[in-house]
C-alpha positions as CSV (number, residue, x, y, z in Angstrom):
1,X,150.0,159.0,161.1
2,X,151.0,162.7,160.1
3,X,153.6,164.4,162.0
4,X,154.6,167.9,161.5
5,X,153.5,171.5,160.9
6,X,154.7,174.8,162.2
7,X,153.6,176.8,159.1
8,X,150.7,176.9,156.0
9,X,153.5,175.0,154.2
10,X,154.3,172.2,156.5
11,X,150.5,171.9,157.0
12,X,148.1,172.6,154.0
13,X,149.7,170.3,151.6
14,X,149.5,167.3,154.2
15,X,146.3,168.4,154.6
16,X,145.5,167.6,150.8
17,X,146.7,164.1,150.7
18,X,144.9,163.3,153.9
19,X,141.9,164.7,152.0
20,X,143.2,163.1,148.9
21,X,143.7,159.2,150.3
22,X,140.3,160.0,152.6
23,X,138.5,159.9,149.3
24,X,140.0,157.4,147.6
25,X,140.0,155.0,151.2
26,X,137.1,156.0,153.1
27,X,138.2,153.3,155.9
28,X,141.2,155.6,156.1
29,X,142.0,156.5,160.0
30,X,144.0,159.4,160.4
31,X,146.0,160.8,163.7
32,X,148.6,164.0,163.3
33,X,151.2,164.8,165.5
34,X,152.3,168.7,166.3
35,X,153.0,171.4,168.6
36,X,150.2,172.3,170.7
37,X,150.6,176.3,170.1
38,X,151.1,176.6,166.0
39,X,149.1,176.6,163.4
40,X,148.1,173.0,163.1
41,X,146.9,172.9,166.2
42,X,144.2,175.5,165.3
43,X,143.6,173.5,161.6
44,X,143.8,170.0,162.0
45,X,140.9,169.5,164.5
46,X,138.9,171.5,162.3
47,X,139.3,169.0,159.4
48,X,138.4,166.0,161.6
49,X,141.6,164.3,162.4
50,X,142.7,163.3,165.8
51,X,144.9,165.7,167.1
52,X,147.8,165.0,169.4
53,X,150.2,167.2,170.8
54,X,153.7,167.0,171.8
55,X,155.9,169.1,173.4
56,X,159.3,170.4,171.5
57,X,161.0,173.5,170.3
58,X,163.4,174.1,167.8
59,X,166.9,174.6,167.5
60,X,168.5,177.9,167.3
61,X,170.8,179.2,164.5
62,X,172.3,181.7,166.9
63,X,175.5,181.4,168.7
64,X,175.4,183.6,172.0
65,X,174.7,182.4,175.8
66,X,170.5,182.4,175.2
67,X,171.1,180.2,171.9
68,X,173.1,177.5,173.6
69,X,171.2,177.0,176.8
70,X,168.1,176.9,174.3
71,X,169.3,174.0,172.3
72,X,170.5,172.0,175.6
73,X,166.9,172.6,176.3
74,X,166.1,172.1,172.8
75,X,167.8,168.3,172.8
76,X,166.0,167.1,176.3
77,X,162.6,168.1,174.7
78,X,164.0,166.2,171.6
79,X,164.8,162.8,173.9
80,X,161.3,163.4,175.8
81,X,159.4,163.6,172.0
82,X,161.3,160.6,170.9
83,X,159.9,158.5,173.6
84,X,156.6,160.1,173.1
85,X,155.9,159.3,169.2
86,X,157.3,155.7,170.9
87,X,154.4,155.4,172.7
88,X,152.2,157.0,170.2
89,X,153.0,154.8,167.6
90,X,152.7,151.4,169.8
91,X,149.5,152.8,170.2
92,X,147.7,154.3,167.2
93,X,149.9,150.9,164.7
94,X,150.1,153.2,161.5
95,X,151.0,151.8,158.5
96,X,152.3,154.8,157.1
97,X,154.1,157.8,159.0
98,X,153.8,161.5,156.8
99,X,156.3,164.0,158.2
100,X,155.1,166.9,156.2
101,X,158.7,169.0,157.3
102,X,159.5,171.4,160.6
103,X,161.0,170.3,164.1
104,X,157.9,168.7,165.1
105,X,158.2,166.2,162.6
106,X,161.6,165.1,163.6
107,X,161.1,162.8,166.4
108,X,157.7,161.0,165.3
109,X,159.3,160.2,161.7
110,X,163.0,159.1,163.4
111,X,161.1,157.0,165.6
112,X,158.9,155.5,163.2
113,X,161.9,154.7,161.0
114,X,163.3,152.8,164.2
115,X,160.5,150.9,164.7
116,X,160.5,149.7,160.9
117,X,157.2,151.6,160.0
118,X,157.5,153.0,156.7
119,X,157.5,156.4,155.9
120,X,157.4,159.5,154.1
121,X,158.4,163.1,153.9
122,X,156.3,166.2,152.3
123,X,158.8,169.0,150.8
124,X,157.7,171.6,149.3
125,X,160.2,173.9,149.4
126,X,162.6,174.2,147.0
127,X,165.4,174.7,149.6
128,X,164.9,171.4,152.5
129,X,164.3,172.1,155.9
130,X,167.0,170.8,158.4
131,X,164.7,168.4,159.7
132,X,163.8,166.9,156.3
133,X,167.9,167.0,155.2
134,X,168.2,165.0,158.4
135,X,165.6,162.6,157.8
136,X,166.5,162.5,154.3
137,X,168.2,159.0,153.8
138,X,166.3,157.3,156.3
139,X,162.7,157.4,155.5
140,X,161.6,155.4,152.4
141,X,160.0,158.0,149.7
142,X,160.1,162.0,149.7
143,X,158.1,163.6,147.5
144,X,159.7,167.3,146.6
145,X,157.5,170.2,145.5
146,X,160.7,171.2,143.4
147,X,163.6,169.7,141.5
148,X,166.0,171.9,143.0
149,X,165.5,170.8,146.1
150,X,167.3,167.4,144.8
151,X,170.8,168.6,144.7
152,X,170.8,169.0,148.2
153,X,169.2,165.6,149.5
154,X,172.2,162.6,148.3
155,X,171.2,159.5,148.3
156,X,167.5,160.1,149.1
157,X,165.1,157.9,147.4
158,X,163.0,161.1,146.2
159,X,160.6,161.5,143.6
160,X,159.8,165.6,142.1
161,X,155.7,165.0,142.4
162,X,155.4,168.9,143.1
163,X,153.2,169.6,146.0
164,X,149.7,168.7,146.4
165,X,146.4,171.7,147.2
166,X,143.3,170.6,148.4
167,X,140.7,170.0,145.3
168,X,138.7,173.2,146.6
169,X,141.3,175.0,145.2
170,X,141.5,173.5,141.9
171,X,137.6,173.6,141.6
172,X,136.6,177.0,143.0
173,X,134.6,179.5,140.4
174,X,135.5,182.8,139.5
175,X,131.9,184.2,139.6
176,X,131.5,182.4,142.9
177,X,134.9,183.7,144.5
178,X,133.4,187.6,143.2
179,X,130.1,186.8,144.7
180,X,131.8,185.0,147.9
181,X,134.7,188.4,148.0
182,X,131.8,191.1,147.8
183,X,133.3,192.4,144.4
184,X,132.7,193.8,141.5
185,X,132.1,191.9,138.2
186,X,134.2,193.1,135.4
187,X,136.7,194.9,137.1
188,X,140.0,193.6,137.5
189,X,141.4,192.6,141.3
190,X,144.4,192.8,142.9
191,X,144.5,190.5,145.7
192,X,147.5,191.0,148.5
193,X,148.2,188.5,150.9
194,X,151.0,188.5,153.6
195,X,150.3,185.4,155.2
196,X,147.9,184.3,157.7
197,X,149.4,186.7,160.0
198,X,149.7,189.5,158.0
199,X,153.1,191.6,157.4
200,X,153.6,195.0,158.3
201,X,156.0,195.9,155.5
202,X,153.7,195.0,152.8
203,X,150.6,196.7,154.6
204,X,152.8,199.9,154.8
205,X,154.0,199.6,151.1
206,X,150.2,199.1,150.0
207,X,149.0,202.2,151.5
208,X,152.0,203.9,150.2
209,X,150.9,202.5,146.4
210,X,147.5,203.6,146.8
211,X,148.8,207.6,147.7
212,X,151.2,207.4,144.9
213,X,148.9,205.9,142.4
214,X,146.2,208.6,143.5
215,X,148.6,211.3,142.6
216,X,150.1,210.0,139.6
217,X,148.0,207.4,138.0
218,X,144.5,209.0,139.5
219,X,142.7,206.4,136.7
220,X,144.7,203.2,138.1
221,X,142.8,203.2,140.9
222,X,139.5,203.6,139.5
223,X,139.8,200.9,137.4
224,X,141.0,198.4,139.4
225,X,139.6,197.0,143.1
226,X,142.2,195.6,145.6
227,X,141.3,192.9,148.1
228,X,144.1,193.4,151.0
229,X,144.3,190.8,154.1
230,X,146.2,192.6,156.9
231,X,146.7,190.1,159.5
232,X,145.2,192.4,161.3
233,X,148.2,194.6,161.2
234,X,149.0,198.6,160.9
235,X,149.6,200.7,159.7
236,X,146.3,202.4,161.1
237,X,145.9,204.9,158.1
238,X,144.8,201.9,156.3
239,X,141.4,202.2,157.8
240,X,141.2,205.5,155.9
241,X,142.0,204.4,152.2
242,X,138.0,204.7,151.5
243,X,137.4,207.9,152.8
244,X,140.5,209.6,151.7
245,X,140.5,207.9,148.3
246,X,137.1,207.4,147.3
247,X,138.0,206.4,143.8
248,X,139.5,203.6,145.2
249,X,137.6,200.3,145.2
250,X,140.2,198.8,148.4
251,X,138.5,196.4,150.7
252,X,140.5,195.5,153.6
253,X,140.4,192.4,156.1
254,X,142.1,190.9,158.5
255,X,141.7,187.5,157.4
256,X,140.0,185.4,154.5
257,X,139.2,182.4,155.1
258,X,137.8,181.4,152.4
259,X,141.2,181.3,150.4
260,X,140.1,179.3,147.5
261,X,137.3,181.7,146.5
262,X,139.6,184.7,147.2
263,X,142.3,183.4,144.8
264,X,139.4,182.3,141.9
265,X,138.3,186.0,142.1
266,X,141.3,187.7,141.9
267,X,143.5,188.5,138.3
268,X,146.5,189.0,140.3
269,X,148.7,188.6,143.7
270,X,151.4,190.0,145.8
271,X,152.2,187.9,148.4
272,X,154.7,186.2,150.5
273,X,156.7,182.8,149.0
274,X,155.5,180.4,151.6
275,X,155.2,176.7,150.0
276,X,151.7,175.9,150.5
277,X,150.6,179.6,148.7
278,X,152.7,179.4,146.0
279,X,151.4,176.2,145.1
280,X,148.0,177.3,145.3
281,X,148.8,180.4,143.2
282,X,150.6,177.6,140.5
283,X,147.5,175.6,140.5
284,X,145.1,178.7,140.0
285,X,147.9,180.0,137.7
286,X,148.1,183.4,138.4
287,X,150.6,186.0,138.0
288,X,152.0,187.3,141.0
289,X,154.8,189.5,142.3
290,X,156.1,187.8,145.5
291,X,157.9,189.1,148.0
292,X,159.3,186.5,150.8
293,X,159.6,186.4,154.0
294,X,163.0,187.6,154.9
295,X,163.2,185.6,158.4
296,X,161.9,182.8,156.7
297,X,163.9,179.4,157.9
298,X,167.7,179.4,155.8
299,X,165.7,181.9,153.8
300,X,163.6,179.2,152.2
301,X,160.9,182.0,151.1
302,X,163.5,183.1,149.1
303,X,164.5,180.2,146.7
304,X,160.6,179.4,146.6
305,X,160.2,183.3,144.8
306,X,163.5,182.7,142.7
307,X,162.7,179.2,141.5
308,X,158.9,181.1,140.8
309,X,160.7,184.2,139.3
310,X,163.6,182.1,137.1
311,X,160.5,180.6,135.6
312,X,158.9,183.4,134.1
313,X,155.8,183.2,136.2
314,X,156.7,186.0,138.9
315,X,158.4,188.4,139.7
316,X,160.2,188.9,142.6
317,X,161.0,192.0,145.3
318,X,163.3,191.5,148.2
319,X,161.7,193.0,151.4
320,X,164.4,195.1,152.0
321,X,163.8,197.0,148.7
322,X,159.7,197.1,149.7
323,X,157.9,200.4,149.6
324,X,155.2,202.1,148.1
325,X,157.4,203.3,145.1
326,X,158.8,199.9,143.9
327,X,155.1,198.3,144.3
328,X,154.0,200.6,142.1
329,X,156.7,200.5,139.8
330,X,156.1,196.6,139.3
331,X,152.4,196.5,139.5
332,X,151.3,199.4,137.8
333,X,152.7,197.9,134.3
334,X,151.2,194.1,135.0
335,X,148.4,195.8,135.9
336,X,148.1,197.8,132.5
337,X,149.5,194.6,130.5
338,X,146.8,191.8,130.4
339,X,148.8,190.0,127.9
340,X,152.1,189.7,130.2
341,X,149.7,188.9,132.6
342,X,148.3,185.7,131.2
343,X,152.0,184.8,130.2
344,X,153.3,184.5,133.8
345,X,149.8,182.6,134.6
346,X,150.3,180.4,132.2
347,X,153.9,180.1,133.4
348,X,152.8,179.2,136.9
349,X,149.9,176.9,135.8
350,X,153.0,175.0,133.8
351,X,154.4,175.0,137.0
352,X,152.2,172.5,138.9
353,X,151.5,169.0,138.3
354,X,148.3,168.0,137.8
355,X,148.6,164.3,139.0
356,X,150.6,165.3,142.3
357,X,148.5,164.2,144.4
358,X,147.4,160.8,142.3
359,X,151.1,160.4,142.6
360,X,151.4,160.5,146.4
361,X,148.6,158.5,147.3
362,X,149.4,156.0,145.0
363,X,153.1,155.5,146.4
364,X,151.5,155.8,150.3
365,X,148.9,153.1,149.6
366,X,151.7,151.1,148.3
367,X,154.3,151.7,151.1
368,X,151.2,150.7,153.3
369,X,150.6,147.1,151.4
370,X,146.8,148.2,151.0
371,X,144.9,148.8,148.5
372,X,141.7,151.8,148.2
373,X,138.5,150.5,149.2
């Protein structure tokens, strides 16, 4: 049983080591437990696993009226869940529980631990969610996307695997990804990505690079084509970059869902620090200038794009310092500089661990006395 989910990074890596001990255990019977209104609800079904919903919402940081009356809300939800992922688990008999991180995953994995079904927690961030600090001496293996996420889980029985991508990302061609992207062969691409919903700030500061580079770099944009998912979001001049800029190879889209073609086609990112992406972006190894999510949970998008930047294999902008002018200021060299550009890839590639997922399945079989078929 998988419990959990909430955002790409509490989904898409659970989502590989289903995929991962579905291949190596064909016999494998999966159910996941979520919210019936985020992301996995949308995901899950479509990768053929039994879906359940249950009801909960989580607990809020702020300290006014609305804030209090939410978490007593918050905690009867919790006690409702609890007796849920009860009944859930009489029911489905796992032999392993996955809590793959966010509040959903609290009351499935607590319970599970109660009941004496072993089980596991996903981290990938390099900053642990509340639920997984809670959980954190109770369940019997987490596997951490980061080692600096160990200093704040004592007395966990952890071990740093680094966190799992499905193989389509590890596999997908570069030719393919250009055919697949409608691009250009030969011509470098910028790829920017604000999440699966988009984000306004970075839409705003890529049209801002595009009028900047067209006045002051007029050859930039020539010789480079830029692959931009909005999310669907303004601003609306965006619509306009073709027409006003015709030197400018800029294709824009609200979503791509075909992720692991987008990344094999592209030289370079800007993106958000969400957990699942940036280990996508490790595994391709790819440079990338990141810029997280500033309402990100305990600012977790943030120690993801400084663990990244420390490393030599990004470099980081705060959101508050976003605009046009400091997007072109930090692209417009990497852009011009294959050879630092390889250098950070290379960086990020060192970055992820090849036998992750080997790792994790190997450890789940075990914690489920069974062996692959």
């Amino acid at each position: 049983m998988v419990a959990g989910g909430g955002t790409g990074g509490h989904v898409y890596p659970a989502l590989a080591v289903v995929e991962g001990l579905r291949k190596r255990d064909p016999r494998a019977l999966f159910l996941w437990i979520g919210s019936p209104n985020k992301l996995e609800s949308q995901v899950v079904p479509l990768a053929n696993i039994d879906f359940r919903a249950i009801k909960l919402r989580g607990l809020s940081r702020r300290f006014n009226i609305a804030g209090i009356f939410g978490n007593i809300a918050a905690l009867f939800e919790a006690s409702r869940a609890l007796k849920e992922s009860k009944r859930i688990i009489s029911e489905f008999k796992p032999q392993v529980v996955i809590g793959t991180g966010g509040y959903v995953s609290g009351p499935p994995v607590a319970q599970a631990v109660k009941m004496g079904v072993p089980s596991v927690l996903i981290e990938p961030n390099s900053y642990p969610g509340l639920t997984v600090r809670w959980l954190a001496k109770r369940v019997d293996r987490i596997f951490l996307g980061y080692e600096e996420a160990v200093q704040y889980l004592p007395g966990a029985n952890y071990m740093v695997t680094g966190t799992p991508v499905r193989e389509e990302f590890l596999n997908a061609k570069r030719d393919d990804g250009i055919h697949a992207m409608g691009l250009l062969v030969g011509k470098p691409c910028l790829l920017v990505v604000g999440g699966s919903q988009g984000a306004e700030n970075i839409n705003r500061a890529v049209l801002e690079f595009v009028e900047i580079a067209a006045n002051e770099e007029p050859g930039l944009l020539h010789d480079i084509q830029i692959l931009h998912q909005t999310g669907g979001k303004g601003p609306s001049q965006l619509e306009e970059i073709r027409s006003k800029y015709p030197q400018a190879d800029y294709m824009k889209t609200s979503y791509i869902d075909r992720m692991p073609l987008a990344l094999a086609a592209a030289d370079f990112i800007v993106s958000r620090a969400g957990a699942a992406t940036l280990s996508e972006i490790k595994a391709r190894g790819m440079a990338s200038v990141l810029i997280p999510y500033p309402y990100a949970a305990e600012d977790h998008q943030y120690k993801n794009a400084k663990a990244m930047s420390d490393a030599g294999a990004a470099v980081l902008i705060e959101d508050k310092e976003l605009n046009g002018r400091t997007l072109f200021n930090v692209v417009t060299p990497l852009l011009k500089d294959p050879v630092r550009r390889n250098d950070m890839a290379a960086k990020a590639k060192g970055m992820f661990r090849p036998d992750c997922l080997d790792v994790i399945c190997s450890e789940i079989f075990r914690l489920a006395g069974d062996t692959p078929a």
